[in-house]
VEXDREN-2710 file (C-alpha; in Angstrom, 1 decimal):
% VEXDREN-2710
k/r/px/py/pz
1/UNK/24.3/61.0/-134.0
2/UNK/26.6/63.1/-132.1
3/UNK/30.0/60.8/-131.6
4/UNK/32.1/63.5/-132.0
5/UNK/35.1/61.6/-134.1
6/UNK/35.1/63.8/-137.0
7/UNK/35.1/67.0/-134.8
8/UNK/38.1/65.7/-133.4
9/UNK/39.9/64.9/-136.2
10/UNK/39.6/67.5/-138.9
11/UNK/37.8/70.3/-136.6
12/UNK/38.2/73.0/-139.1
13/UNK/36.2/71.1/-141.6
14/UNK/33.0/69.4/-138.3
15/UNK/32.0/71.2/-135.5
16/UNK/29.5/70.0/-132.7
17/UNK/26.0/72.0/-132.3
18/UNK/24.4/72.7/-128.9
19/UNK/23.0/69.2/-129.1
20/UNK/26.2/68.1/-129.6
21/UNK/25.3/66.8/-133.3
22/UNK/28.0/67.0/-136.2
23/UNK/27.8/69.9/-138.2
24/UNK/29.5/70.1/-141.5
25/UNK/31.1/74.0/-141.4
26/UNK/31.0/75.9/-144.2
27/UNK/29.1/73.2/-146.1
28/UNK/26.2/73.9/-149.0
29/UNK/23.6/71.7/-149.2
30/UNK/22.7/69.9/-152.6
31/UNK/19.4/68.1/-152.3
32/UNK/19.5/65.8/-148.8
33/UNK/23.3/66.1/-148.4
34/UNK/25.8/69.0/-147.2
35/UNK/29.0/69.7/-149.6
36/UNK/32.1/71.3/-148.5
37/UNK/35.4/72.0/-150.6
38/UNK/38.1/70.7/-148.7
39/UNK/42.2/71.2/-148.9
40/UNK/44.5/68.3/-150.7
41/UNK/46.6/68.8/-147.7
42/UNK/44.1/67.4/-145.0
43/UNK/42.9/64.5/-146.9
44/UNK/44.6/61.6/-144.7
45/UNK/42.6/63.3/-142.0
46/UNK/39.6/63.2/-143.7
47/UNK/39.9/60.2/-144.9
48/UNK/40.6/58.7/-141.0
49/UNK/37.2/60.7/-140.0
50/UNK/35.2/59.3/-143.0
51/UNK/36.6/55.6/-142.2
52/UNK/36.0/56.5/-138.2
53/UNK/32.3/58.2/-139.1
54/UNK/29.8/55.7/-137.1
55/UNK/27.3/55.9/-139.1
56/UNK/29.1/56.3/-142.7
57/UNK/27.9/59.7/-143.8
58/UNK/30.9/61.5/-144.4
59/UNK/32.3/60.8/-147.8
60/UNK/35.2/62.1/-150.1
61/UNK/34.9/62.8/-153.8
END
């Protein structure tokens, strides 16, 4: 799904691809999922896009 949310709220951590579906940058994947390390700094931002995310696959650890 390609709502574009989390792009627009923390774009230096979700970018859109040609088919304008999310794409975690930077990210390694572990099994199913992509990981990313992320700063302390931008965590209300992230948090915002991982409440906003439509369909709940962004998550913080």
């Amino acid at each position: 799904m390609g709502c574009a949310f989390c792009a627009e709220v923390i774009p230096q951590y979700f970018k859109l691809d040609k088919d304008g579906m999310a794409i975690l940058k930077d990210g390694t994947r572990r099994g199913p999922l992509f990981h990313a390390e992320a700063l302390a700094i931008d965590l209300d931002d992230i948090n915002e896009a991982a409440e906003g995310c439509a369909t709940n696959i962004i998550s913080v650890d």
